[in-house]
C-alpha positions as CSV (number, residue, x, y, z in Angstrom):
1,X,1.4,5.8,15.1
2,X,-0.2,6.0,11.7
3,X,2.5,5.8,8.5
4,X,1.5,5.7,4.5
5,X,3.7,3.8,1.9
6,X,3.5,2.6,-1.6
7,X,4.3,-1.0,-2.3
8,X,4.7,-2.8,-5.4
9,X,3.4,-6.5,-5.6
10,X,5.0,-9.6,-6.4
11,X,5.0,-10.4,-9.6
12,X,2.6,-7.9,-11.2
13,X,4.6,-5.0,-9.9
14,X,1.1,-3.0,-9.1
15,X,1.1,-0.5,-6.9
16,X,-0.9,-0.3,-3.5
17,X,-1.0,2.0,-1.4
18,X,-0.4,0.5,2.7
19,X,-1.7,1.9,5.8
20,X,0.8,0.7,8.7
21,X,0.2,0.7,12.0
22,X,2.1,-0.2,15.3
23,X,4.4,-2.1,12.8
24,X,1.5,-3.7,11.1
25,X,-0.5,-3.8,7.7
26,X,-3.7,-2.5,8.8
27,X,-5.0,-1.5,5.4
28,X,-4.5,-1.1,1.4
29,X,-5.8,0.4,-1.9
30,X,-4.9,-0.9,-5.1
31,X,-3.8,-1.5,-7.2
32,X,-3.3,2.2,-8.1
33,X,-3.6,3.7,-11.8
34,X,0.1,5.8,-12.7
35,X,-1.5,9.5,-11.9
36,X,-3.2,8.2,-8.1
37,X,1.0,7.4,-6.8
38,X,0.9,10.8,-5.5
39,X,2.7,11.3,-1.8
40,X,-0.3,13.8,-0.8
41,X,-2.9,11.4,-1.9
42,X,-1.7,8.7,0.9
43,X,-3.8,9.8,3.4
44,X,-6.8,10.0,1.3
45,X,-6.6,6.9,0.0
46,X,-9.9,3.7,0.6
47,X,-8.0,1.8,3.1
48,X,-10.7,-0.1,4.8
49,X,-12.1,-1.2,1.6
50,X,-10.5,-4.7,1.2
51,X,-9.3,-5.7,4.7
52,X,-9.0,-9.5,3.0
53,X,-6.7,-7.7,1.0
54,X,-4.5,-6.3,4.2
55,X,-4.5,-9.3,5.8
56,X,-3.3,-10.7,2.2
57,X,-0.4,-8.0,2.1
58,X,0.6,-8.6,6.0
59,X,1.6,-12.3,5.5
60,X,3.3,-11.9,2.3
61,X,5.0,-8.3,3.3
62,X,8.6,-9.7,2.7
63,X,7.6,-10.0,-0.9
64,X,6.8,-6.6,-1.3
65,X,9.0,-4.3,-2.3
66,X,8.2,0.0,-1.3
67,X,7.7,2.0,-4.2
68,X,10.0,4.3,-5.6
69,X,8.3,7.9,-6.0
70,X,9.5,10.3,-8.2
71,X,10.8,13.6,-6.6
């Protein structure tokens, strides 16, 4: 099963979005600009773009927090 998040990084706080699947971090965008943190955007989103980036996110994951969306 495929799943769509937003996590905020360490540190900076940026946004990504995260493609999860089987449990795993299998791709990202980001970081996001304010008006592309849109829930119906998720699945739209470049995830194969930066897989160096995914891998990245994966082994840091405890450090990332999910995003809080706006209702």
């Amino acid at each position: 099963m495929i799943s769509y998040q937003f996590w905020d990084a360490p540190g900076s706080g940026e946004t990504y979005a995260i493609r999860i699947e089987s449990g795993a971090v299998t791709g990202c965008d980001g970081p996001l600009h304010h008006g592309q943190v849109v829930q119906a955007l998720l699945p739209l989103m470049h995830y194969d773009d930066s897989p160096e980036d995914a891998q990245w996110i994966e082994a840091t994951r405890d450090d990332w927090q999910l995003h809080e969306t706006e209702a």
